[in-house]
PDBQT receptor file of N, H, CA, C and O in Angstrom, charges set to zero:
ATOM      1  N   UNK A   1      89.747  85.812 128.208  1.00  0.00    +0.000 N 
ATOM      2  CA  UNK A   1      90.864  85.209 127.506  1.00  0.00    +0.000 C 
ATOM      3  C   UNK A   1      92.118  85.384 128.364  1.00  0.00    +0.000 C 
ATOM      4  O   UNK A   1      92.274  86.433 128.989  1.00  0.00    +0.000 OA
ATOM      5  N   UNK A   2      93.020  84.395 128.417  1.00  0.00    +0.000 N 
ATOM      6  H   UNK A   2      92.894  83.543 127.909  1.00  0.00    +0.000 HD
ATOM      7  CA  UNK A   2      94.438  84.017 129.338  1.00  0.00    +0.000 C 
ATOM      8  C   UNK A   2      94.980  85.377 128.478  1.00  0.00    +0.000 C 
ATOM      9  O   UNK A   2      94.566  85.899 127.444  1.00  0.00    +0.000 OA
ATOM     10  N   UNK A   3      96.088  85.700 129.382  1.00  0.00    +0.000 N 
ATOM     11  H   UNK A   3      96.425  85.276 130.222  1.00  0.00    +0.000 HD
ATOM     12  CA  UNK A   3      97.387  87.102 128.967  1.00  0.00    +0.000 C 
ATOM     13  C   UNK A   3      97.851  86.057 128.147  1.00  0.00    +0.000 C 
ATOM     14  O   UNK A   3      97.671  86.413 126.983  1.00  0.00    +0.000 OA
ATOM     15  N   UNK A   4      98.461  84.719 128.200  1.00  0.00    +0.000 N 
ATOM     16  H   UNK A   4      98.607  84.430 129.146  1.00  0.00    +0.000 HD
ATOM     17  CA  UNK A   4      99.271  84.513 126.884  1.00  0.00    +0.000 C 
ATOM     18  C   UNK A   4      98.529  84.345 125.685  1.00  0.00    +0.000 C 
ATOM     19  O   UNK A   4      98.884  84.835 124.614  1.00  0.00    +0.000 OA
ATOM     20  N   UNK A   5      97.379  83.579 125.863  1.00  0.00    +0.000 N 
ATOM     21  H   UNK A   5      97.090  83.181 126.733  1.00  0.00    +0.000 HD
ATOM     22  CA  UNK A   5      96.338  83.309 124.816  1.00  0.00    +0.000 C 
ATOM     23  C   UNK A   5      96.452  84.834 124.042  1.00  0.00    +0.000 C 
ATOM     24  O   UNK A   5      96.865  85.000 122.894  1.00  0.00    +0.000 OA
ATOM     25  N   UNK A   6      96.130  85.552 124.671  1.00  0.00    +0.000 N 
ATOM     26  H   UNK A   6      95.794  85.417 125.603  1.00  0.00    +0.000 HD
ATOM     27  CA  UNK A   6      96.175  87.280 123.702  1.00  0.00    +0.000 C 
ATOM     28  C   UNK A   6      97.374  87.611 123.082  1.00  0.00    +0.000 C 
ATOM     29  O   UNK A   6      97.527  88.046 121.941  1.00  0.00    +0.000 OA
ATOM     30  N   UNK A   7      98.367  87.325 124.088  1.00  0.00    +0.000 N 
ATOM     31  H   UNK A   7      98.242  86.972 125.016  1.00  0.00    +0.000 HD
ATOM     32  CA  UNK A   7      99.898  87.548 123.247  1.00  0.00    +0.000 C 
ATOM     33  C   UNK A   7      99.653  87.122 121.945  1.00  0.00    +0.000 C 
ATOM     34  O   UNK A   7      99.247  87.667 120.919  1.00  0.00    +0.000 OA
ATOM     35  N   UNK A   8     100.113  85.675 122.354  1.00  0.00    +0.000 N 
ATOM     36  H   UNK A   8     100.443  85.232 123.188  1.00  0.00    +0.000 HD
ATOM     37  CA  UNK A   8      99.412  84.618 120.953  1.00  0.00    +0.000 C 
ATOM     38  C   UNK A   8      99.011  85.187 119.198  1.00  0.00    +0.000 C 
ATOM     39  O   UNK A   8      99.526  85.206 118.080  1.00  0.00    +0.000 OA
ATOM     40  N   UNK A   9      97.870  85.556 119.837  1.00  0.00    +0.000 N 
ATOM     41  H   UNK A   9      97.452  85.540 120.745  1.00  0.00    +0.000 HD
ATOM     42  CA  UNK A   9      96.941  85.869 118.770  1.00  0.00    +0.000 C 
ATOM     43  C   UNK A   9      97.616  87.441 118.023  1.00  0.00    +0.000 C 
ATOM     44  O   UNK A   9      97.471  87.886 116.885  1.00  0.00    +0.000 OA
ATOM     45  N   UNK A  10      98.319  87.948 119.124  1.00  0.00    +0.000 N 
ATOM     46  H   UNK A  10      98.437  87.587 120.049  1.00  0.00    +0.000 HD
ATOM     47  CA  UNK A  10      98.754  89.415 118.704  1.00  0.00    +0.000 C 
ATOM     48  C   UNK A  10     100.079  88.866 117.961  1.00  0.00    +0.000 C 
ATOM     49  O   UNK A  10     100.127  89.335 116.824  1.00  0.00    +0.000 OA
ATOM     50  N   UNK A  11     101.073  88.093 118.227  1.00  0.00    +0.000 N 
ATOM     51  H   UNK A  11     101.033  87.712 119.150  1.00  0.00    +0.000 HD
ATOM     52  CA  UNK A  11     101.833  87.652 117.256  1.00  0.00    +0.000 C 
ATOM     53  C   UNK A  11     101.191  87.172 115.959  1.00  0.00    +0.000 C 
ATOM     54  O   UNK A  11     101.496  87.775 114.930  1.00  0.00    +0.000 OA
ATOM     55  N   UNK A  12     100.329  86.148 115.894  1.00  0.00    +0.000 N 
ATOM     56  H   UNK A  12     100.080  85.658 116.730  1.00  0.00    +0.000 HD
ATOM     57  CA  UNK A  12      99.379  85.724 114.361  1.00  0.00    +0.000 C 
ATOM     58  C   UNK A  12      98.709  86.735 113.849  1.00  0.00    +0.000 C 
ATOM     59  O   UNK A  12      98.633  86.884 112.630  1.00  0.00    +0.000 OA
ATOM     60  N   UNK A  13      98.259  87.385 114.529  1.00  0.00    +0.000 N 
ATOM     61  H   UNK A  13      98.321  87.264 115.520  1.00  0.00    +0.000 HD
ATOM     62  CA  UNK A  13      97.663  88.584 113.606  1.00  0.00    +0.000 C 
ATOM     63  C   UNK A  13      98.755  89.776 112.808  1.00  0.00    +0.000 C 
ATOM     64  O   UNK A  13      98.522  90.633 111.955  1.00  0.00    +0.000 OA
ATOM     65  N   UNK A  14     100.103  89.347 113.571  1.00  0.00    +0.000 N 
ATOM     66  H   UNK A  14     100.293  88.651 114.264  1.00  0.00    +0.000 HD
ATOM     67  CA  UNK A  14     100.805  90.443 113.125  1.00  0.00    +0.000 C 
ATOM     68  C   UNK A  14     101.781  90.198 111.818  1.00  0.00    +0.000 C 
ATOM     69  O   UNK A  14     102.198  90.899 110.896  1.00  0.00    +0.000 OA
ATOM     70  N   UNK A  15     101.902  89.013 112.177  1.00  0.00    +0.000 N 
ATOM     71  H   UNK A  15     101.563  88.443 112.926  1.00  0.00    +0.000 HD
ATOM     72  CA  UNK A  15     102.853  87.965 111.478  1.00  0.00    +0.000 C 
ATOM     73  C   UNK A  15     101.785  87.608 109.821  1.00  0.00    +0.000 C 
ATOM     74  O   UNK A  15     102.313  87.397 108.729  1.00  0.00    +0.000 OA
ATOM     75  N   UNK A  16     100.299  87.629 110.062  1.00  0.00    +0.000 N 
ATOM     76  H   UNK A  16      99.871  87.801 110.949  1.00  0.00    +0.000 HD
ATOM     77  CA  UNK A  16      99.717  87.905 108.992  1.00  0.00    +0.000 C 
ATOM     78  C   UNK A  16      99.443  88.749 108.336  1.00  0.00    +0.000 C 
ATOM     79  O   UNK A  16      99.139  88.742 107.143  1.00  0.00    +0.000 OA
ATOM     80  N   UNK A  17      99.553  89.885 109.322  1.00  0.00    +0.000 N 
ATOM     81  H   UNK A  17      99.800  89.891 110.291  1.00  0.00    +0.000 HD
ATOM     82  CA  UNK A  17      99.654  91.585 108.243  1.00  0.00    +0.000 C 
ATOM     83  C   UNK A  17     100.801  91.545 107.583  1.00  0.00    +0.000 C 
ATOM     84  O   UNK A  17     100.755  92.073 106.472  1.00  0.00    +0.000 OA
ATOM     85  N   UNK A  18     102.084  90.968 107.990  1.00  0.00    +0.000 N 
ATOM     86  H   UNK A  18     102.121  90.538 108.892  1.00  0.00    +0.000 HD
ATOM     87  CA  UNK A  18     103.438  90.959 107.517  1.00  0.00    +0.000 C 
ATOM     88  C   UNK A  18     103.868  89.973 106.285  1.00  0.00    +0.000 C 
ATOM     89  O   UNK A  18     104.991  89.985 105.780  1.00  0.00    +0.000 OA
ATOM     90  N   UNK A  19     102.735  89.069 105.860  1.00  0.00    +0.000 N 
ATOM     91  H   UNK A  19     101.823  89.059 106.270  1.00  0.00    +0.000 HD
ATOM     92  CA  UNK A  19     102.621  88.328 105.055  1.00  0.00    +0.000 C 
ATOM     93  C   UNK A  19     101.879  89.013 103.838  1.00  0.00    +0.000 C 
ATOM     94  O   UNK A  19     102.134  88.925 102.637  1.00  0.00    +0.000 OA
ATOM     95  N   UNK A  20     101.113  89.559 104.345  1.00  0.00    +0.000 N 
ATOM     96  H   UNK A  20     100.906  89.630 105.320  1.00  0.00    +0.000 HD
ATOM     97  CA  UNK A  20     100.003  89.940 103.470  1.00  0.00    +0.000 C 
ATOM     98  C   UNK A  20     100.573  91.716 102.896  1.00  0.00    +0.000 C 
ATOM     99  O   UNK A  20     100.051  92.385 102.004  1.00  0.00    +0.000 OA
ATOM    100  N   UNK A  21     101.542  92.019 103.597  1.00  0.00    +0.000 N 
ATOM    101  H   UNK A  21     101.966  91.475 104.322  1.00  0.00    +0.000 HD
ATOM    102  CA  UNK A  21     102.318  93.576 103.280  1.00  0.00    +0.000 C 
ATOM    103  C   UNK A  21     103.348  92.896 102.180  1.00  0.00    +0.000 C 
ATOM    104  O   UNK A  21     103.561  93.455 101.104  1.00  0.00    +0.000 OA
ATOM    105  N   UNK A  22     104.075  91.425 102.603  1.00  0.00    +0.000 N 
ATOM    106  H   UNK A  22     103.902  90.971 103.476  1.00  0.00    +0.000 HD
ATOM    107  CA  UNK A  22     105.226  91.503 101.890  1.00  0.00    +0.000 C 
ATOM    108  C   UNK A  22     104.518  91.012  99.887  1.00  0.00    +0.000 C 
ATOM    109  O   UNK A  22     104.770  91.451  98.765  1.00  0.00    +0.000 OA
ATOM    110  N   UNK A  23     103.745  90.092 100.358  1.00  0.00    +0.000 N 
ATOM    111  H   UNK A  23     103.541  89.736 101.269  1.00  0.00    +0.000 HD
ATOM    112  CA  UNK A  23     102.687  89.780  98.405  1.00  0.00    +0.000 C 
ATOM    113  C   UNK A  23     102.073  91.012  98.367  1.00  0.00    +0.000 C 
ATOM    114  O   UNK A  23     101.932  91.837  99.270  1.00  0.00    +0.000 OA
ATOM    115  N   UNK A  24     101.765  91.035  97.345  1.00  0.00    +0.000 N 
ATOM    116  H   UNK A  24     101.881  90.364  96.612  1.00  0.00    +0.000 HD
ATOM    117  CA  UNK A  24     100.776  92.019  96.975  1.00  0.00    +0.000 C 
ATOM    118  C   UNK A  24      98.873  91.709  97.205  1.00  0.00    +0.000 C 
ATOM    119  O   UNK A  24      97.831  92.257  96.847  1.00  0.00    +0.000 OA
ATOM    120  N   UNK A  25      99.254  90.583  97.960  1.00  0.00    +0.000 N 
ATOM    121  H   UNK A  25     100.101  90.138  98.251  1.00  0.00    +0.000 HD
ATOM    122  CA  UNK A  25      97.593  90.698  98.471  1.00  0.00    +0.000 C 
ATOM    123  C   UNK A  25      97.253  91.786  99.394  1.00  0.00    +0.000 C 
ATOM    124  O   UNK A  25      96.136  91.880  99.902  1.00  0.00    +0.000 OA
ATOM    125  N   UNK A  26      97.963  92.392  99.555  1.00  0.00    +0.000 N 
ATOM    126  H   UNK A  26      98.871  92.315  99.142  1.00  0.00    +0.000 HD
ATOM    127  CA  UNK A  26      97.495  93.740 100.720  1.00  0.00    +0.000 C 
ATOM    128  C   UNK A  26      96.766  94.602  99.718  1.00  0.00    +0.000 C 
ATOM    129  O   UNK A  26      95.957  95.392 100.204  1.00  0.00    +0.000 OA
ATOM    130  N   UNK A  27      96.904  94.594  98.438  1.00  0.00    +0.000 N 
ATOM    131  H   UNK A  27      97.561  93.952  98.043  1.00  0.00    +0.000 HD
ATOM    132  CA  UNK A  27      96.541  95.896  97.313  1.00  0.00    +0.000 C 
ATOM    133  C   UNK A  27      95.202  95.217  97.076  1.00  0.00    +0.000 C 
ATOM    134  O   UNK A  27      94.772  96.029  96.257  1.00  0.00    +0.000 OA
ATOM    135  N   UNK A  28      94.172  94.265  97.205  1.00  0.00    +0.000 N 
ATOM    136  H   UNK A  28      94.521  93.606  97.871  1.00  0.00    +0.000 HD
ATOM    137  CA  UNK A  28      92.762  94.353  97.583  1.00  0.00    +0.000 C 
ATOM    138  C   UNK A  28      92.237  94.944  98.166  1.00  0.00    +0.000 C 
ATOM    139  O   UNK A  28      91.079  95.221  97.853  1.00  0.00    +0.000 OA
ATOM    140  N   UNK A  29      92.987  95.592  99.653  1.00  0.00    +0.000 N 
ATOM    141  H   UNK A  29      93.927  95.367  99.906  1.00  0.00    +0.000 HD
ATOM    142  CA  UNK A  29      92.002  96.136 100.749  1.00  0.00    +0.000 C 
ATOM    143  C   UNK A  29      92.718  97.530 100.814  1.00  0.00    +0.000 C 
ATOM    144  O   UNK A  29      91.974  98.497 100.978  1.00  0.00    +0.000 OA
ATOM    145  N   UNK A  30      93.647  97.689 100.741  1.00  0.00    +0.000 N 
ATOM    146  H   UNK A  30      94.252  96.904 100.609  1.00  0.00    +0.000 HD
ATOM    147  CA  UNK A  30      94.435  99.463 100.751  1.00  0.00    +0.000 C 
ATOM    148  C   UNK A  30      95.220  99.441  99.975  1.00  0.00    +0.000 C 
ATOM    149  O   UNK A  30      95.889  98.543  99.464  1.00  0.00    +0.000 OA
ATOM    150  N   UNK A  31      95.118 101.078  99.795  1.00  0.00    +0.000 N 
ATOM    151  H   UNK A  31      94.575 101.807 100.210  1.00  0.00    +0.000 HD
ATOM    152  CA  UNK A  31      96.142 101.574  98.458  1.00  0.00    +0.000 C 
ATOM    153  C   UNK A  31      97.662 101.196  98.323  1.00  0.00    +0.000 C 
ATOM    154  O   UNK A  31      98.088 100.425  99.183  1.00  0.00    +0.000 OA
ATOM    155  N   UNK A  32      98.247 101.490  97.678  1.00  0.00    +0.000 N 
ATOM    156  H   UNK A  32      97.901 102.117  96.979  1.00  0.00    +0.000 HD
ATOM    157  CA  UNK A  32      99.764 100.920  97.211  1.00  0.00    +0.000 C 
ATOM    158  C   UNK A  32     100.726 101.599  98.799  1.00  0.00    +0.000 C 
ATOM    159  O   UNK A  32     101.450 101.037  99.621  1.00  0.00    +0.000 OA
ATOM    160  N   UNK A  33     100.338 102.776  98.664  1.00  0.00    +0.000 N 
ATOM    161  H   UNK A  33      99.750 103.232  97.997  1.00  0.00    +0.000 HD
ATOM    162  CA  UNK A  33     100.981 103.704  99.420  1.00  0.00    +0.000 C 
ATOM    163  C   UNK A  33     101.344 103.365 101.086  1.00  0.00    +0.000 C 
ATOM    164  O   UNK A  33     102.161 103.873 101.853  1.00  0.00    +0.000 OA
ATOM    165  N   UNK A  34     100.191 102.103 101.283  1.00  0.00    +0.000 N 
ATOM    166  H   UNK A  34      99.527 101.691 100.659  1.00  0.00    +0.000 HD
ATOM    167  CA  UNK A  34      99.922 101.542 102.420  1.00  0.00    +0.000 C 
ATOM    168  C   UNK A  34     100.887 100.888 103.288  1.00  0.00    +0.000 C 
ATOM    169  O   UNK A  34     100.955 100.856 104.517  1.00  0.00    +0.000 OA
ATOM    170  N   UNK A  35     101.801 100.246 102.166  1.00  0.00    +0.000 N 
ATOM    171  H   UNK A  35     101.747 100.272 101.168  1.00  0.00    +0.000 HD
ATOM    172  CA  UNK A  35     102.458  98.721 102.509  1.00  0.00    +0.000 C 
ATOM    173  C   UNK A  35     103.624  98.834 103.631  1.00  0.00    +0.000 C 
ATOM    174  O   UNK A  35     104.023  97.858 104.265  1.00  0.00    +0.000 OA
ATOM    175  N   UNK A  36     104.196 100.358 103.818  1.00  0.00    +0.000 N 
ATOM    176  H   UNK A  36     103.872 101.152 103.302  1.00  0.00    +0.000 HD
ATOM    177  CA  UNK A  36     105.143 100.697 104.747  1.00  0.00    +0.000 C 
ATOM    178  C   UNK A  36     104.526 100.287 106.192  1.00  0.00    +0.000 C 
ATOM    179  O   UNK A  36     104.923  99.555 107.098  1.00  0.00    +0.000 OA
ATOM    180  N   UNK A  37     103.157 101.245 105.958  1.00  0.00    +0.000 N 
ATOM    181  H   UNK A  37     102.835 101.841 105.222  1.00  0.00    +0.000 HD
ATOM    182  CA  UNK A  37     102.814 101.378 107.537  1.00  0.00    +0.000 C 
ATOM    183  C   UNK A  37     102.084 100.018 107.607  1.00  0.00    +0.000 C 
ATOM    184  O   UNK A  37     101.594  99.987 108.736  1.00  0.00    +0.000 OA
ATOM    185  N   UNK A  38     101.756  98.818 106.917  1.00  0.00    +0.000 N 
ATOM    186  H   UNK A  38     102.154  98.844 106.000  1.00  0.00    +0.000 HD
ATOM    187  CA  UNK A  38     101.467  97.693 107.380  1.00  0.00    +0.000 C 
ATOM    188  C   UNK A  38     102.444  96.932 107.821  1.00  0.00    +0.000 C 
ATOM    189  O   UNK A  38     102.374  96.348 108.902  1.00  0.00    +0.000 OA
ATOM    190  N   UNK A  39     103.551  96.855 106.954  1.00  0.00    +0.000 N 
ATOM    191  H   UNK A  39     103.607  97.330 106.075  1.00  0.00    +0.000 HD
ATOM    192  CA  UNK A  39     104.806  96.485 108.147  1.00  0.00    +0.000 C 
ATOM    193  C   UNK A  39     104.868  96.690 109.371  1.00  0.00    +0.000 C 
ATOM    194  O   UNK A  39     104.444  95.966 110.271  1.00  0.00    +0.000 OA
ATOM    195  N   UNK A  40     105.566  98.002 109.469  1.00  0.00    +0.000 N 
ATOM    196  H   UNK A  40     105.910  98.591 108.738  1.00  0.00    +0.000 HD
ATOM    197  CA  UNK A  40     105.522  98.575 110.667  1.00  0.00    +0.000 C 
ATOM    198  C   UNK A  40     104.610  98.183 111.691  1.00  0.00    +0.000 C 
ATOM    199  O   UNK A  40     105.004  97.901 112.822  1.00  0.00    +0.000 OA
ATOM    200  N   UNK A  41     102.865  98.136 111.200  1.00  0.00    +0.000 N 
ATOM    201  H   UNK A  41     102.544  98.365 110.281  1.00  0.00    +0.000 HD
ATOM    202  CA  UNK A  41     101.861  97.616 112.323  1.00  0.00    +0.000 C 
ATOM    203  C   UNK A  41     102.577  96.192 112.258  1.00  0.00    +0.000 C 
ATOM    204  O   UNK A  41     102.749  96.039 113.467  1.00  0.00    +0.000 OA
ATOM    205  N   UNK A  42     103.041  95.197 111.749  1.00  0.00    +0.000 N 
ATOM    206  H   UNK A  42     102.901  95.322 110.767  1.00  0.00    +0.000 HD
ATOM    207  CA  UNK A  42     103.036  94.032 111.632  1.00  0.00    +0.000 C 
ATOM    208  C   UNK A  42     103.858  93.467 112.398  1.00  0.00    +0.000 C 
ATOM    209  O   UNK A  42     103.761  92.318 112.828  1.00  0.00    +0.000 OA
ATOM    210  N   UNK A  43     104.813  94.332 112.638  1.00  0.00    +0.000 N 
ATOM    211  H   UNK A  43     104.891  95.265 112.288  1.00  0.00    +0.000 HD
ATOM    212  CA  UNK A  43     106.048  94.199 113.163  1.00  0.00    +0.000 C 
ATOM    213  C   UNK A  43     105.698  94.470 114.736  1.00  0.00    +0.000 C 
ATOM    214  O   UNK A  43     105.715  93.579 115.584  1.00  0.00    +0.000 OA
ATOM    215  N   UNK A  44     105.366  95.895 115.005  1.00  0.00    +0.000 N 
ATOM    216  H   UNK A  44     105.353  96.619 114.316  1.00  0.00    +0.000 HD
ATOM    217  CA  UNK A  44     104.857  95.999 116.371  1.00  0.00    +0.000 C 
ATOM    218  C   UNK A  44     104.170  94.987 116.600  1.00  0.00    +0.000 C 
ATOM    219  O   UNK A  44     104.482  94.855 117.783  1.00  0.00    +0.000 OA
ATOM    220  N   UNK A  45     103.324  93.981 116.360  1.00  0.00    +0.000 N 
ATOM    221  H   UNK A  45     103.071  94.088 115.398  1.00  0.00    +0.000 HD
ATOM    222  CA  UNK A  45     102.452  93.519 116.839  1.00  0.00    +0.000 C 
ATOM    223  C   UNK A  45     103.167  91.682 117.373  1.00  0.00    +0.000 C 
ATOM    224  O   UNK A  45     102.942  90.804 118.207  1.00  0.00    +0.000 OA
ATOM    225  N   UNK A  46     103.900  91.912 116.468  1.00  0.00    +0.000 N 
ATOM    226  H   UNK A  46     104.084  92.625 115.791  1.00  0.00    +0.000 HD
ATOM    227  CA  UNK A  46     104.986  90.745 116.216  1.00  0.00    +0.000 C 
ATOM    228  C   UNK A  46     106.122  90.765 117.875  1.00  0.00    +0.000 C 
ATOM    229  O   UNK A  46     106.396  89.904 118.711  1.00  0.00    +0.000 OA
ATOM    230  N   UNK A  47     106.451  92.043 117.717  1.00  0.00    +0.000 N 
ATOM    231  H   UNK A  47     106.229  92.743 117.038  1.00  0.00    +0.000 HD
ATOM    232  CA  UNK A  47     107.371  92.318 119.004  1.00  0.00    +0.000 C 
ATOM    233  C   UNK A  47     106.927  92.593 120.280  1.00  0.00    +0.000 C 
ATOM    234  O   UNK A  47     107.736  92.786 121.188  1.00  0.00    +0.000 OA
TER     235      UNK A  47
């Protein structure tokens, strides 16, 4: 896979944890307590 192609995907994947932290669809797969540090991953992944 190309270096930007990976960037890429590391922005969409992050930008979808950050979607999925800000609804409450994150509370299907981890506890309540979770939603800080999914930001945070979401964000790193974003930047």
């Amino acid at each position: 896979m190309r270096r930007n192609v990976a960037g890429l995907v590391m922005v969409f994947v992050g930008a979808a944890v950050v979607q999925l932290a800000t609804s409450n669809t994150y509370l299907r797969y981890v506890k309540p307590g979770m939603r800080w540090m999914l930001l945070a991953a979401g964000l790193i992944l974003i930047a």
